[in-house]
N, C-alpha and C positions, 0 to 999 in steps of 0.2 A: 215243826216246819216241814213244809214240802220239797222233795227233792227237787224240784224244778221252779219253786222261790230259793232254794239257797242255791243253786245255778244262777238264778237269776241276779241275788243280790253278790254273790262273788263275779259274773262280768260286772258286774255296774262299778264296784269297788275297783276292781281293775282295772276299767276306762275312768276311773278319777282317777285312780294312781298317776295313768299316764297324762291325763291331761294338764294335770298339773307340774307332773316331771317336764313335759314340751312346756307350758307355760314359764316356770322357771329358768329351764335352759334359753328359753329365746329373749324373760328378760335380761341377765345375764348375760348373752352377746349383743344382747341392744345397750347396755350398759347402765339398765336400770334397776340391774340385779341386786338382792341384797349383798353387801359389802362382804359378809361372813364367807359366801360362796367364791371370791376373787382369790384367794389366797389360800397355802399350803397350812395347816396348821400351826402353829408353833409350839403349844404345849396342850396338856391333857385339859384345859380350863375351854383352851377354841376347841379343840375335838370335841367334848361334849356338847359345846353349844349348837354342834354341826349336827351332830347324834341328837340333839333337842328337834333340833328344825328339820332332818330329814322326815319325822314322823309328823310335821305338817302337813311334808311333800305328799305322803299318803291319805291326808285329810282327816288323821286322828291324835289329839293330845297327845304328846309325849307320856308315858310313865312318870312317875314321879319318882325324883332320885332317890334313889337304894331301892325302889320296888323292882320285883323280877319281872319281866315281863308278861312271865304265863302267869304270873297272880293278878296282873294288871288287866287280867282279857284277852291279850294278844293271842291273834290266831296265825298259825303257820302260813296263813296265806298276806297274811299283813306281815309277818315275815320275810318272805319272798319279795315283796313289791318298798317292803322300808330296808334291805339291802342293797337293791339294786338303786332307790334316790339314794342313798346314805354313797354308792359309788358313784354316783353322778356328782354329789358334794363336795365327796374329799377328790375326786382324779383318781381314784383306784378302789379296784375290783374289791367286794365285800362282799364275802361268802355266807351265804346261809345258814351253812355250819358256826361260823366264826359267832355269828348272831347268838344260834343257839345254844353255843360254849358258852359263851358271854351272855345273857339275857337279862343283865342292866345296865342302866348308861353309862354309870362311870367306872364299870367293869370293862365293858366293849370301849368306852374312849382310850382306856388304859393300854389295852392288848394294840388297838387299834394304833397307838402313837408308840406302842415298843416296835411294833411290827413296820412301822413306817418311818422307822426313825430315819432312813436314804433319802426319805421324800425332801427331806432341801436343801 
């Protein structure tokens, strides 16, 4: 592949990321959001479901649980842009590090609901 198609397909990927993070968030204050996205988690079973569905927000299947995600395909740039929905979902900041400490779902839902246990 040419350096200037994988430029190309990384903005495009991109500007889905975000269109669909804006799409979400405005359903969400229009309050036609998914139900999932209104509320604080309460245990490691809604964090991951939240962890499921932020890799919608990016436009790619989730993993399948227990896969890691670099076995699964994931690319650091789908990295970056399913940390940042994944912070839009839960109401706090989800580091890219934290992703790649963690690199499966109910390893990152786990860390992510020790680490958030203040949240309610």
């Amino acid at each position: 592949m040419s350096d200037s198609r994988a430029a190309r397909e990384s903005e495009d990927l991109q500007a889905l990321a975000r269109q669909r993070i804006r799409e979400a968030n405005a359903a969400f204050q229009g309050g036609g959001g998914d139900p999932v996205t209104s509320a604080v988690p309460r245990d490691a079973d809604e964090m991951r479901a939240l962890v499921e569905a932020a890799w919608g927000d990016i436009g790619r299947s989730a993993p399948a649980r227990g896969e890691n995600y670099w076995d699964a395909g994931v690319t650091s740039l789908e990295i970056a842009l399913f940390s940042e929905a994944l912070s839009d979902r839960i109401g706090s900041e989800v580091e890219f590090n934290e992703v790649v400490d963690h690199p499966e779902t109910g390893e990152l839902a786990d860390h992510l609901c020790l680490r958030g246990a203040s949240w309610a």
